[in-house]
N, C-alpha and C positions, 0 to 999 in steps of 0.2 A: 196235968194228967200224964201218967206214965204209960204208954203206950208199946214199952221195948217188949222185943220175940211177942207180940203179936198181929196175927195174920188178917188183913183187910181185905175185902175186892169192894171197888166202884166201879160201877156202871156208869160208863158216857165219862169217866175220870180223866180226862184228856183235855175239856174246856168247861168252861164256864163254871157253875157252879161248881159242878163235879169235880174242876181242878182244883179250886178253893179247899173242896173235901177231905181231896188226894192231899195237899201239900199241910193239913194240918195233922193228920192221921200222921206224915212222915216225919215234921216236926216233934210230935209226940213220941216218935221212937219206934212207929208202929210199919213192920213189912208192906210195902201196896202194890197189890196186883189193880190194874183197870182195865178195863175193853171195852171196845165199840168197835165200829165198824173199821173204820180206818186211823194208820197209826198216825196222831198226832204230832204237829210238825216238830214237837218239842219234850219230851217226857215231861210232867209233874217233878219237880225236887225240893228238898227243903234239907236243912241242918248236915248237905252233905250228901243228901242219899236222893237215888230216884225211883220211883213206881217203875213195877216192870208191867208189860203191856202183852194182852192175847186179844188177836183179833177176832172178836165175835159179833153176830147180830144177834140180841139176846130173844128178838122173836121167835128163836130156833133152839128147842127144848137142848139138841143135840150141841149146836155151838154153848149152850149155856154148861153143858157138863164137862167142856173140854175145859171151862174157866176155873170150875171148882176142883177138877179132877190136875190142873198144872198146880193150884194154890195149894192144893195137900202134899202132892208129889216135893214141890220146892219147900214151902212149909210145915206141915205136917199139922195142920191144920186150920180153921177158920174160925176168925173169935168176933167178927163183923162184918156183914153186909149190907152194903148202904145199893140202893136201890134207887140208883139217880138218872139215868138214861130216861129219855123219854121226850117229849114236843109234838109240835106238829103244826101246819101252816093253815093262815088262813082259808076255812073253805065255807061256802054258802051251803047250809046244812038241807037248804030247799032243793038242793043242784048236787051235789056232791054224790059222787059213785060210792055205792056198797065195798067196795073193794077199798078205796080208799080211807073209808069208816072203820073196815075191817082191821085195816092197820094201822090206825090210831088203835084203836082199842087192844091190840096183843102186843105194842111195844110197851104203854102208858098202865096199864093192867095183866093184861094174861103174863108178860113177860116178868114181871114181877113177883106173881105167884109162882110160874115155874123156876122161879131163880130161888126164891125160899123155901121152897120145898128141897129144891138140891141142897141150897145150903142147909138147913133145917137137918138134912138126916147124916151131916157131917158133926154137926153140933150138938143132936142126942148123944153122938158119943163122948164125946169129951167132959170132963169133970166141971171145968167149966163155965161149961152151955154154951153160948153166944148170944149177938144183939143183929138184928136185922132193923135195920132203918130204911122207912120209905119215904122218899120223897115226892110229897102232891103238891096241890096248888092251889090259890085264891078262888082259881076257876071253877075249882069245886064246888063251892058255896056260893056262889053269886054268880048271875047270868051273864056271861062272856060271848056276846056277839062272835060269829066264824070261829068256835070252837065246840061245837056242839058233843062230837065226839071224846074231845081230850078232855073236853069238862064233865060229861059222863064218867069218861073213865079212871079220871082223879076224885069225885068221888067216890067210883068202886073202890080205886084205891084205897081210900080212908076207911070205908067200912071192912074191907081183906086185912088193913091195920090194926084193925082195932079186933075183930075176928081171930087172926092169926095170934094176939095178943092173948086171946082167952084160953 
Protein backbone atom coordinates (compact mmCIF):
# COMPACT_ATOMS: atom_id res chain seq x y z
CA UNK A 1 0.00 0.00 0.00
CA UNK A 2 1.14 3.26 -1.07
CA UNK A 3 0.46 5.69 1.34
CA UNK A 4 2.93 8.91 0.16
CA UNK A 5 1.51 12.79 0.50
CA UNK A 6 -1.26 11.30 2.40
CA UNK A 7 -2.56 12.74 5.58
CA UNK A 8 -3.42 10.40 8.85
CA UNK A 9 -4.27 11.45 12.47
CA UNK A 10 -4.32 8.62 15.46
CA UNK A 11 -5.83 9.04 18.29
CA UNK A 12 -3.86 7.54 21.47
CA UNK A 13 -0.96 7.06 18.41
CA UNK A 14 1.81 7.19 20.95
CA UNK A 15 1.41 3.50 22.55
CA UNK A 16 0.18 0.51 22.09
CA UNK A 17 -1.98 -0.35 19.57
CA UNK A 18 -2.21 2.91 18.27
CA UNK A 19 1.62 2.99 17.86
CA UNK A 20 1.44 -0.21 15.78
CA UNK A 21 -1.04 2.08 13.54
CA UNK A 22 1.14 5.17 13.64
CA UNK A 23 4.33 3.26 12.49
CA UNK A 24 2.51 1.27 9.62
CA UNK A 25 0.63 4.24 8.10
CA UNK A 26 4.47 5.92 8.12
CA UNK A 27 5.91 2.91 6.77
CA UNK A 28 3.52 3.18 3.90
CA UNK A 29 4.62 6.71 3.12
CA UNK A 30 1.64 8.14 4.72
CA UNK A 31 2.23 11.96 6.91
CA UNK A 32 0.99 10.98 10.89
CA UNK A 33 -0.28 13.45 13.02
CA UNK A 34 -1.27 11.69 16.61
CA UNK A 35 -2.55 13.06 20.14
CA UNK A 36 -3.40 12.37 23.37
CA UNK A 37 -3.02 13.65 26.29
CA UNK A 38 0.62 13.48 26.88
CA UNK A 39 3.70 13.49 24.71
CA UNK A 40 4.90 10.16 24.38
CA UNK A 41 8.18 9.36 25.77
CA UNK A 42 9.29 8.51 22.18
CA UNK A 43 7.52 9.61 18.75
CA UNK A 44 6.16 6.76 16.44
CA UNK A 45 8.88 6.20 13.45
CA UNK A 46 9.29 3.99 10.72
CA UNK A 47 11.22 3.99 7.13
CA UNK A 48 12.89 7.15 8.34
CA UNK A 49 10.23 9.39 9.26
CA UNK A 50 8.29 10.36 12.49
CA UNK A 51 4.51 11.13 13.49
CA UNK A 52 4.23 14.60 14.51
CA UNK A 53 2.31 14.93 17.87
CA UNK A 54 -0.63 17.70 19.21
CA UNK A 55 -1.60 17.28 22.54
CA UNK A 56 -5.11 16.77 23.07
CA UNK A 57 -7.88 15.15 25.18
CA UNK A 58 -10.21 14.06 22.44
CA UNK A 59 -13.07 14.40 25.15
CA UNK A 60 -13.06 18.06 24.28
CA UNK A 61 -14.87 18.90 20.99
CA UNK A 62 -12.53 22.10 21.05
CA UNK A 63 -9.04 20.21 21.60
CA UNK A 64 -10.33 17.77 19.04
CA UNK A 65 -10.38 20.74 16.27
CA UNK A 66 -7.03 22.08 17.12
CA UNK A 67 -5.98 18.41 15.78
CA UNK A 68 -7.84 18.66 12.56
CA UNK A 69 -7.30 22.34 12.10
CA UNK A 70 -2.84 21.66 12.71
CA UNK A 71 -3.39 18.51 10.16
CA UNK A 72 -4.77 20.68 7.20
CA UNK A 73 -2.69 23.79 8.22
CA UNK A 74 0.61 21.41 7.72
CA UNK A 75 -0.98 19.11 5.34
CA UNK A 76 -3.62 20.33 3.47
CA UNK A 77 -5.64 17.95 4.27
CA UNK A 78 -7.10 14.58 5.70
CA UNK A 79 -7.30 11.20 3.81
CA UNK A 80 -7.70 9.07 7.20
CA UNK A 81 -8.92 8.89 10.70
CA UNK A 82 -8.41 6.12 12.79
CA UNK A 83 -10.13 6.50 15.93
CA UNK A 84 -7.94 4.60 18.48
CA UNK A 85 -7.74 6.35 21.91
CA UNK A 86 -10.00 5.09 24.24
CA UNK A 87 -9.83 2.31 27.61
CA UNK A 88 -10.79 2.48 30.88
CA UNK A 89 -9.99 0.52 34.28
CA UNK A 90 -11.64 -1.87 36.01
CA UNK A 91 -14.79 -0.59 37.81
CA UNK A 92 -17.71 -2.56 39.71
CA UNK A 93 -20.53 -1.29 37.63
CA UNK A 94 -22.74 -1.83 41.08
CA UNK A 95 -20.37 0.83 42.83
CA UNK A 96 -19.10 3.07 40.36
CA UNK A 97 -19.78 6.92 40.16
CA UNK A 98 -21.94 8.58 37.42
CA UNK A 99 -19.02 10.70 36.69
CA UNK A 100 -16.74 8.17 36.22
CA UNK A 101 -19.35 6.31 33.72
CA UNK A 102 -19.57 9.59 32.28
CA UNK A 103 -16.13 9.46 31.05
CA UNK A 104 -15.94 6.14 29.80
CA UNK A 105 -18.51 6.82 27.59
CA UNK A 106 -17.36 10.50 25.90
CA UNK A 107 -13.55 9.16 25.42
CA UNK A 108 -14.66 5.32 24.05
CA UNK A 109 -17.90 6.98 21.95
CA UNK A 110 -18.97 10.62 22.09
CA UNK A 111 -15.26 11.24 21.40
CA UNK A 112 -15.18 9.46 18.36
CA UNK A 113 -18.21 10.92 16.98
CA UNK A 114 -17.05 14.46 17.55
CA UNK A 115 -13.69 13.62 15.94
CA UNK A 116 -15.61 12.36 12.64
CA UNK A 117 -17.80 14.70 12.30
CA UNK A 118 -14.59 17.21 12.26
CA UNK A 119 -12.88 15.02 10.24
CA UNK A 120 -15.90 14.15 7.99
CA UNK A 121 -16.43 17.94 6.91
CA UNK A 122 -12.65 18.30 5.97
CA UNK A 123 -13.29 15.11 3.78
CA UNK A 124 -16.56 16.34 1.98
CA UNK A 125 -14.30 18.60 0.48
CA UNK A 126 -11.83 16.84 -1.00
CA UNK A 127 -12.05 14.86 -4.32
CA UNK A 128 -11.06 12.12 -2.63
CA UNK A 129 -13.18 11.70 0.30
CA UNK A 130 -11.50 9.95 3.15
CA UNK A 131 -11.63 6.75 5.47
CA UNK A 132 -12.43 7.03 9.13
CA UNK A 133 -11.60 3.83 11.09
CA UNK A 134 -12.92 3.03 14.51
CA UNK A 135 -11.51 1.05 16.82
CA UNK A 136 -13.80 -1.18 19.23
CA UNK A 137 -13.67 -4.14 21.07
CA UNK A 138 -14.51 -7.98 21.94
CA UNK A 139 -16.21 -6.32 24.85
CA UNK A 140 -18.70 -5.29 22.85
CA UNK A 141 -20.15 -8.40 21.97
CA UNK A 142 -19.62 -10.55 24.97
CA UNK A 143 -20.05 -9.73 28.63
CA UNK A 144 -16.83 -8.23 30.12
CA UNK A 145 -17.10 -8.33 33.86
CA UNK A 146 -15.66 -4.39 35.30
CA UNK A 147 -16.40 -2.91 32.04
CA UNK A 148 -19.78 -2.29 32.06
CA UNK A 149 -19.36 1.29 30.69
CA UNK A 150 -16.60 0.74 27.86
CA UNK A 151 -18.56 -2.27 26.89
CA UNK A 152 -21.56 -0.17 26.41
CA UNK A 153 -19.75 2.21 24.62
CA UNK A 154 -17.87 -0.07 22.24
CA UNK A 155 -20.85 -1.32 21.09
CA UNK A 156 -22.30 2.21 20.59
CA UNK A 157 -19.19 2.37 18.90
CA UNK A 158 -20.00 -0.29 16.31
CA UNK A 159 -23.50 0.67 15.71
CA UNK A 160 -22.08 4.92 14.99
CA UNK A 161 -19.75 2.49 12.67
CA UNK A 162 -21.77 1.03 10.88
CA UNK A 163 -24.36 4.15 10.94
CA UNK A 164 -21.81 6.76 9.98
CA UNK A 165 -21.03 4.10 7.14
CA UNK A 166 -24.62 4.47 5.71
Amino acid sequence: IDMTGKAVIVTGGGRGVGRGISERFLEAGAEVVICGRNLPESLPTAAGREALFVESDVRDVEQIGRVVDFTVEKFGRIDVLVNNAGGAPYADAATVSPRFSDSVLRLNLIAPLNFSQQANRVMQEQEEGGVIINIASVSALRPSPGTAAYSAAKAGLIALTQTLAV
